[in-house]
C-alpha positions in Angstrom: 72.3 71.5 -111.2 70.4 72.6 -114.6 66.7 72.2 -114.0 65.1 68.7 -115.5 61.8 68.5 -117.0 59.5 65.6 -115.2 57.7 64.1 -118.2 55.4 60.8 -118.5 55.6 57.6 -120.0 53.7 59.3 -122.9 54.6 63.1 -124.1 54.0 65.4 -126.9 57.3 66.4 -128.8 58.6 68.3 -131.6 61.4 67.6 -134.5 61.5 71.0 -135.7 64.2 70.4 -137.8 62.7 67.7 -140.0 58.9 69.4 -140.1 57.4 67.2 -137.4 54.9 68.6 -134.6 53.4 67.1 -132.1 54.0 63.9 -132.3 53.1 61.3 -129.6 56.5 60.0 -128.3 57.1 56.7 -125.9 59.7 57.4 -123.3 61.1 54.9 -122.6 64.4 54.0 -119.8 64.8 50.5 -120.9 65.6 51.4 -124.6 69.3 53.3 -125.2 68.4 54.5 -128.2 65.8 56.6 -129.6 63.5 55.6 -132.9 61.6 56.9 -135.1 59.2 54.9 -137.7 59.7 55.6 -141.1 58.7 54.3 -144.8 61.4 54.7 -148.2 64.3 55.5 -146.7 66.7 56.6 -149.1 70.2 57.3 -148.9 71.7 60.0 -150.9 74.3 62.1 -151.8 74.5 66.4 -151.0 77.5 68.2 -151.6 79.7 65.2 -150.7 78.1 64.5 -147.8 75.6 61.2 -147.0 72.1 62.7 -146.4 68.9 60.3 -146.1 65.3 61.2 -147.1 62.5 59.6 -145.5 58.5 60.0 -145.5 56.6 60.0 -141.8 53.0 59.2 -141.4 52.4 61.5 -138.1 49.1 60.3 -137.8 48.5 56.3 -137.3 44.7 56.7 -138.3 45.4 59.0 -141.2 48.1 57.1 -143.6 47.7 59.7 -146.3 49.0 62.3 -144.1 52.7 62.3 -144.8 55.5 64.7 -143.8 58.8 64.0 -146.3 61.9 64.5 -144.5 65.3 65.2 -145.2 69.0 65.0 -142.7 72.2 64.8 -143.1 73.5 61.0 -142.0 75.3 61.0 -138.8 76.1 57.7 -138.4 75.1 53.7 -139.3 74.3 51.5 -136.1 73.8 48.0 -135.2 70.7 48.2 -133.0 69.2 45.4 -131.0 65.5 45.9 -131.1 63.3 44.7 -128.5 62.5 41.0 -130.4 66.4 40.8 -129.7 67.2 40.5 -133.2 70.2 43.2 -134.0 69.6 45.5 -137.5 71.6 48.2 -139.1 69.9 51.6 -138.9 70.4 54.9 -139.9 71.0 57.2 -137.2 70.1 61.0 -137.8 71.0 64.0 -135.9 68.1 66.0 -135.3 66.1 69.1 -132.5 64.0 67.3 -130.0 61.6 69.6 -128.2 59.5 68.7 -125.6 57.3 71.4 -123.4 59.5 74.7 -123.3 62.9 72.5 -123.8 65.0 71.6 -126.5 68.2 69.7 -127.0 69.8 67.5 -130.0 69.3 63.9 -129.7 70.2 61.4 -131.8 67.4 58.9 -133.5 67.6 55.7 -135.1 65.2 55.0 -138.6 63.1 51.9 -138.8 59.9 50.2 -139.1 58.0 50.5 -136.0 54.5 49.7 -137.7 53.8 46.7 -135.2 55.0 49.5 -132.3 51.7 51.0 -130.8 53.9 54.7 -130.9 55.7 55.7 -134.0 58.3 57.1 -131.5 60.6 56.3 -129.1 62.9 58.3 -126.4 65.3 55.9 -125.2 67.8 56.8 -122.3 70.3 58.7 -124.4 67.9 61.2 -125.5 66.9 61.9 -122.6 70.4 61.6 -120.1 70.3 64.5 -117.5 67.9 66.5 -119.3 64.6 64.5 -118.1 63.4 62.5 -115.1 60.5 60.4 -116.0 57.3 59.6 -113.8 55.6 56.4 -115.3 52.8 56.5 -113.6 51.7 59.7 -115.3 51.6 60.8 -119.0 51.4 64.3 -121.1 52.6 66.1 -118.1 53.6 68.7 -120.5 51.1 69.3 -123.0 48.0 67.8 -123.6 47.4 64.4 -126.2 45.2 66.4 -128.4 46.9 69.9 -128.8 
């Protein structure tokens, strides 16, 4: 059996792929899918291929601050969000790294401005890669590094 990392109800990750860094990441087991908040979401075309562009506000107290991303589109779900209304989302492809470990997950776009954490780990991101201590939080890095 590979090694798991233990991590909190609250960690520190990285989408190196995109251009985000230590970001503050919910993880949560009762969510299957992973999300990310994000504003003007555009869909567009690059050789053939669907890609979206989308801007990030990494910082919550600091809405100037934006990161403009752009992936390739892996996929269109219907997602059931926690008000148990279902949406279509764009689903993206991207690196997750959290600590010393990295693996590709797959994350859902949306509007997460009421959510308290502009991301969430949801069970598939984390399936046999992670075992989670809720009681505890930034087990691998520290909120303010």
């Amino acid at each position: 059996m590979t090694e798991k990392l233990t991590v909190g109800c609250l960690e520190m990750c990285s989408l190196p792929d995109i251009g985000i860094h230590n970001l503050e990441v919910r993880v949560d087991t009762g969510a299957k899918t992973s999300s990310l908040h994000v504003d003007h979401v555009k869909k567009y075309s690059k050789k053939g291929k669907p890609w979206i562009r989308f801007d990030i506000h990494p910082d919550a107290y600091n809405v100037e601050d934006v990161i403009k991303c752009e992936s390739a589109l892996f996929d269109v779900r219907s997602v059931k969000s926690s008000n148990g209304v279902s949406e279509e989302r764009y689903v993206i492809k991207t690196l997750l790294q959290l600590g010393d470990k990295s693996w590709p997950i797959e994350i859902t776009l949306t509007d997460r401005s009421d959510m308290s954490y502009l991301m969430l780990l949801g069970r598939q991101g984390m399936a046999g890669k992670v075992l989670v201590d809720p009681s505890q939080t930034f087990l691998l890095t520290s909120s303010d590094s």
